[in-house]
C-alpha positions as CSV (number, residue, x, y, z in Angstrom):
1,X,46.0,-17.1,-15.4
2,X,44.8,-13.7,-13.9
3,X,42.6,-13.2,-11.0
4,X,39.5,-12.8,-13.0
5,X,39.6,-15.9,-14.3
6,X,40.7,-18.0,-11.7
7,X,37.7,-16.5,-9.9
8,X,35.6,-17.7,-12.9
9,X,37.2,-21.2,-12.5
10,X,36.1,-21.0,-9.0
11,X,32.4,-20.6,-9.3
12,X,32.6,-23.3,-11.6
13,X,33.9,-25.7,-9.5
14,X,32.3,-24.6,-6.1
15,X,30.6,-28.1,-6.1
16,X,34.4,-29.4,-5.9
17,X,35.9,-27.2,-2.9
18,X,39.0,-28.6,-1.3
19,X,39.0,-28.5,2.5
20,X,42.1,-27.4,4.3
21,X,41.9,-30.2,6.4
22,X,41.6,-32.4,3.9
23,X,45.2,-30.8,2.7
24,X,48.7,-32.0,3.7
25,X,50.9,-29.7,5.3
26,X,53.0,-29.3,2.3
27,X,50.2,-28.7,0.3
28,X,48.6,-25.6,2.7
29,X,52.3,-24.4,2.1
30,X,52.3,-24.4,-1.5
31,X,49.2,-22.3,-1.6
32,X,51.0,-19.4,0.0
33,X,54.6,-19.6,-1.3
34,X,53.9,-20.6,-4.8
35,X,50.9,-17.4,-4.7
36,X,48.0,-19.5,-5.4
37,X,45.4,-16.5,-4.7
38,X,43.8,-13.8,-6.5
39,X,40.9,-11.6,-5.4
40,X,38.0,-10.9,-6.2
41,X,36.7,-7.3,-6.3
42,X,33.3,-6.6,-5.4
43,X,31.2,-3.3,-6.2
44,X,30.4,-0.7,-3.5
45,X,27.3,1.2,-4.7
46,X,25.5,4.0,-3.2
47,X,21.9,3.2,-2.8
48,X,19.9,6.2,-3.4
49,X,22.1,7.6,-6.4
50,X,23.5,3.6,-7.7
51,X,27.4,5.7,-8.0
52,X,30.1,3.2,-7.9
53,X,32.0,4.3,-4.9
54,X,34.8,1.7,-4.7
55,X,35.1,-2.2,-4.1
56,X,35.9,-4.8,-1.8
57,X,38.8,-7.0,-2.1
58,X,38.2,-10.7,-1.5
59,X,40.4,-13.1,-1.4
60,X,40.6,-16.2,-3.5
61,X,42.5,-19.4,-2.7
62,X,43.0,-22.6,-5.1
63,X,45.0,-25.9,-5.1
64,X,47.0,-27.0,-7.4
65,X,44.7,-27.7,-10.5
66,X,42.5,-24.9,-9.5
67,X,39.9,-26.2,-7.4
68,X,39.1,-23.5,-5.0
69,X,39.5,-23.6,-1.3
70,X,37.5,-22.0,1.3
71,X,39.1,-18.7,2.4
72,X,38.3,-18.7,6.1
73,X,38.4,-21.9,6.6
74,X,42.4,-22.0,4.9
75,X,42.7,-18.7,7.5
76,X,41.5,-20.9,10.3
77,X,44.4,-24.0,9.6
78,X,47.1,-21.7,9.2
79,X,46.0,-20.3,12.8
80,X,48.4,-23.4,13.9
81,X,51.2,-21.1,12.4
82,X,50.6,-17.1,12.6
83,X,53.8,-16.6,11.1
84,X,52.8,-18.3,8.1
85,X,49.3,-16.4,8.3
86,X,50.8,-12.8,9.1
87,X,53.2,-14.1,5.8
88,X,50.4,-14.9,3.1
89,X,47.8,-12.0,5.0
90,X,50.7,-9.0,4.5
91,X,51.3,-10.5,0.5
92,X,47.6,-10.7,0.1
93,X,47.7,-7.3,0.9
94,X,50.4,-6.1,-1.3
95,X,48.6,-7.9,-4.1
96,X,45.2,-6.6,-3.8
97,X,46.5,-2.6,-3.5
98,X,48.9,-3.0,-6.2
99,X,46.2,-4.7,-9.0
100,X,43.5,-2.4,-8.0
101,X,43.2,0.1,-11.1
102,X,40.6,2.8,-9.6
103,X,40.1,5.5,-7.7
104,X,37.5,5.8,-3.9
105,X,37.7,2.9,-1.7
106,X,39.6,0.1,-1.6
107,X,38.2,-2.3,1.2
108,X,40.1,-5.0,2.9
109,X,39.9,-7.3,5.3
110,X,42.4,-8.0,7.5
111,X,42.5,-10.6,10.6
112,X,43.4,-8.9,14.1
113,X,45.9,-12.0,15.0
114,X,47.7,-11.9,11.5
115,X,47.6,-7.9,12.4
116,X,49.4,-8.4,15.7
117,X,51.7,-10.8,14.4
118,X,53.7,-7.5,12.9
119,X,53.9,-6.0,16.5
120,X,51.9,-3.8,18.7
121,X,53.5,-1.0,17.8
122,X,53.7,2.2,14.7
123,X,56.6,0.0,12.9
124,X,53.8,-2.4,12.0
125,X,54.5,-3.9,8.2
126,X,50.8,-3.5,7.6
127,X,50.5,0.3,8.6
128,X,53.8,0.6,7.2
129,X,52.0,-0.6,3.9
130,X,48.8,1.0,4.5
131,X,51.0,4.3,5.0
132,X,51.8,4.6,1.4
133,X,48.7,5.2,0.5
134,X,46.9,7.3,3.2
135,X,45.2,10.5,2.0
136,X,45.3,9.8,-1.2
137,X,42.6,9.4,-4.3
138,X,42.8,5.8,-3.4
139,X,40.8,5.7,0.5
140,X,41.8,1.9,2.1
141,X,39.2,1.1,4.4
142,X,40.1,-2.1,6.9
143,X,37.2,-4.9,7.9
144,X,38.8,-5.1,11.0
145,X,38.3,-9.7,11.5
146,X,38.4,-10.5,14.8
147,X,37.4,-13.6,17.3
148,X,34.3,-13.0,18.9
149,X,35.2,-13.1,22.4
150,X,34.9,-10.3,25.0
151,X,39.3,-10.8,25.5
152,X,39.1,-9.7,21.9
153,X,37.7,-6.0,23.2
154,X,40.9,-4.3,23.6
155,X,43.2,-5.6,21.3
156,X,40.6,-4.7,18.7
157,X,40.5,-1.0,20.1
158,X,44.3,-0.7,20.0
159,X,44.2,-2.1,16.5
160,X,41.6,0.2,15.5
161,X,43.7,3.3,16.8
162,X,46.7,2.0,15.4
163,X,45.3,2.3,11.5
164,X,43.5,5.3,12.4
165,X,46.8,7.3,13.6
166,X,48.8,5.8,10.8
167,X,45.5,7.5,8.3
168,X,43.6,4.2,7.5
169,X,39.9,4.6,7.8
170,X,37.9,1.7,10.0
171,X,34.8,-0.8,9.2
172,X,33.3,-2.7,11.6
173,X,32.4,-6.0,9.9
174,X,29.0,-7.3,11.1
175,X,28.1,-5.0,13.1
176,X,25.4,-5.7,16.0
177,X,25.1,-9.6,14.8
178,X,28.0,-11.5,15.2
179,X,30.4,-9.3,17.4
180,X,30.5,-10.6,20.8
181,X,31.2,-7.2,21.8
182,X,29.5,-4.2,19.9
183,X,31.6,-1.4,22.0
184,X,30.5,2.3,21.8
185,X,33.9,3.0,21.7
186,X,34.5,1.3,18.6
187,X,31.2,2.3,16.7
188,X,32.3,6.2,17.2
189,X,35.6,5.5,16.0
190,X,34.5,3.5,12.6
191,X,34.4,5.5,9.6
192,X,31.7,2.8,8.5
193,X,29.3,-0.1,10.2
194,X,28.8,-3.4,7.9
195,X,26.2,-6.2,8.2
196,X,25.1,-8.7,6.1
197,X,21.7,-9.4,4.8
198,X,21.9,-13.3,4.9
199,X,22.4,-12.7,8.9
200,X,19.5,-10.2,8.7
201,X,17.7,-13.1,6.7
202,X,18.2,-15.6,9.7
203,X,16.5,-12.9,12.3
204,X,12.3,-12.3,13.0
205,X,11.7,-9.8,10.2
206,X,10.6,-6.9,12.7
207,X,13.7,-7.7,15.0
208,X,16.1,-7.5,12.2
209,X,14.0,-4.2,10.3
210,X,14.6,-2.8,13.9
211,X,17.5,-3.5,14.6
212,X,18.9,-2.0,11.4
213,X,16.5,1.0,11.6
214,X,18.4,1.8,15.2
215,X,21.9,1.3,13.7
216,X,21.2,3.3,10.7
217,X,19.7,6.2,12.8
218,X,22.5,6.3,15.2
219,X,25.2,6.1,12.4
220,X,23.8,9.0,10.7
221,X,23.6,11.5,13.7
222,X,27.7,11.2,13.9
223,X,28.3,10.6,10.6
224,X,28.9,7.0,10.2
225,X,28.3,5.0,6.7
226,X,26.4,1.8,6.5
227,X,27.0,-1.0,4.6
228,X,24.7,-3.9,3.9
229,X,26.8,-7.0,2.3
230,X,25.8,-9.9,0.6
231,X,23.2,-8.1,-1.9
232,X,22.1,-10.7,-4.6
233,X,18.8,-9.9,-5.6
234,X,16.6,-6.3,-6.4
235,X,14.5,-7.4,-3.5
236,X,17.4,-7.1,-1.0
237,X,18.5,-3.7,-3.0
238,X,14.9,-2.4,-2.6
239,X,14.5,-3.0,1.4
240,X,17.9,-1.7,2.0
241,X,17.1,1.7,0.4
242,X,13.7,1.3,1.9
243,X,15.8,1.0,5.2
244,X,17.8,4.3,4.3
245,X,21.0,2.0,4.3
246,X,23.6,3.9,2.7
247,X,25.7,1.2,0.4
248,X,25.0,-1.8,-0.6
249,X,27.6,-4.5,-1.9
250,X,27.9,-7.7,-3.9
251,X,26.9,-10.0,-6.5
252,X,23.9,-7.5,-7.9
253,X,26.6,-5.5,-9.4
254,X,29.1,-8.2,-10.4
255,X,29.1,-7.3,-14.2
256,X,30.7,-3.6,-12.9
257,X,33.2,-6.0,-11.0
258,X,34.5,-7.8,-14.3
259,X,35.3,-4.4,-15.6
260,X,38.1,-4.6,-12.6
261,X,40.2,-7.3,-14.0
């Protein structure tokens, strides 16, 4: 069964999720060394000209019988093991550059502690892998996933000049709602700023319209793209070009997704 359709499987049985915690340890186990993942790639479109630039690569756990399991949350167990993590995070990775077929960007998240797991230093299995395939038609572009606490600040900063030296572009994942730190530092360094309109959804409408008319202004004067996730509807399309956002991602453009797998 390929990725595609074990995504398909997935939606259908969202109302049946298994919890990790609701797993045995042997069973957590099985997910990652009998492969039971895929990914789901999700479109990156320009907003103003609707050109495919690249997609996202989500990942996509299941149990044995394919009932799905909730990615962050499976992240989050395995915390109790970051070998295990750093294990199923750098095969994860493997997986989702080799079975991407296109061209432009190739987006990935990646979890600073599963990062650091390989080492602090340039002999770092993921920039090792990400290496490979730096300055080429195929741009990789890390969501760099981190904590949310103000420790976090400079271990993100090292990781972020890590990938950068090694010729891996940046993104800042959320950028201004849920990082506990929104550095300078790190938004001049990003090659792009993300945040997601359900977040935006849960803010005072003229708060979150200014707050996204600031980032959006300041990312353009040095030449930083935005990103606005989560995009379901036309209405959320519409206000983001409105905004003068500069891509938009998700399930509006899932049928350009299918033609992935």
């Amino acid at each position: 069964m390929n990725a595609f359709n074990q995504s398909e499987l997935g939606a259908l049985l969202l109302d049946r999720e298994v919890a990790p915690q609701e797993m045995a340890p042997n069973e957590l186990l099985d997910v990652v060394m009998s492969r039971q993942f895929g990914t789901d790639y999700q479109p990156i479109v320009d907003v103003q000209s609707s050109e495919m630039l690249g997609y996202e690569a989500r990942a996509r756990f299941w149990a044995r019988g394919g009932r799905p399991i909730d990615a962050d949350k499976l992240r989050m167990s395995l915390r109790k093991n970051p070998l295990l993590l750093f294990h199923l995070e750098l095969e994860l990775k493997k997986q989702q550059i080799a079975d991407f077929p296109g061209e432009g960007w190739l987006m990935l998240d990646l979890d600073m502690d599963s990062f650091f797991a390989g080492g602090e230093g340039t002999d770092n299995p993921f920039l090792n892998l990400f290496r490979e395939h730096a300055w080429s038609d195929r741009e990789i572009i890390i969501n760099v996933v981190q904590n949310h606490t103000m420790q976090e600040t400079l271990r993100t900063q090292h990781m972020m000049d890590l990938l950068q030296h090694s010729g891996t572009s940046v993104a800042l994942e959320d950028a201004g709602l849920s990082w506990g730190m929104f550095s300078l530092s790190a938004f001049l360094d990003a090659a792009m700023v993300k945040f997601s309109s359900r977040a935006l959804l849960e803010l005072d409408g003229k708060a979150a319209q200014a707050m996204v008319d600031w980032l959006v202004g300041a990312a353009r004067k040095i030449g930083v793209q935005t990103v606005m996730t989560g995009v379901d509807t036309c209405a959320a399309l519409e206000w983001a070009r409105k905004m003068r956002i500069d891509c938009v991602q998700r399930r509006l453009f899932s049928k350009q997704a299918m033609q992935v797998h």
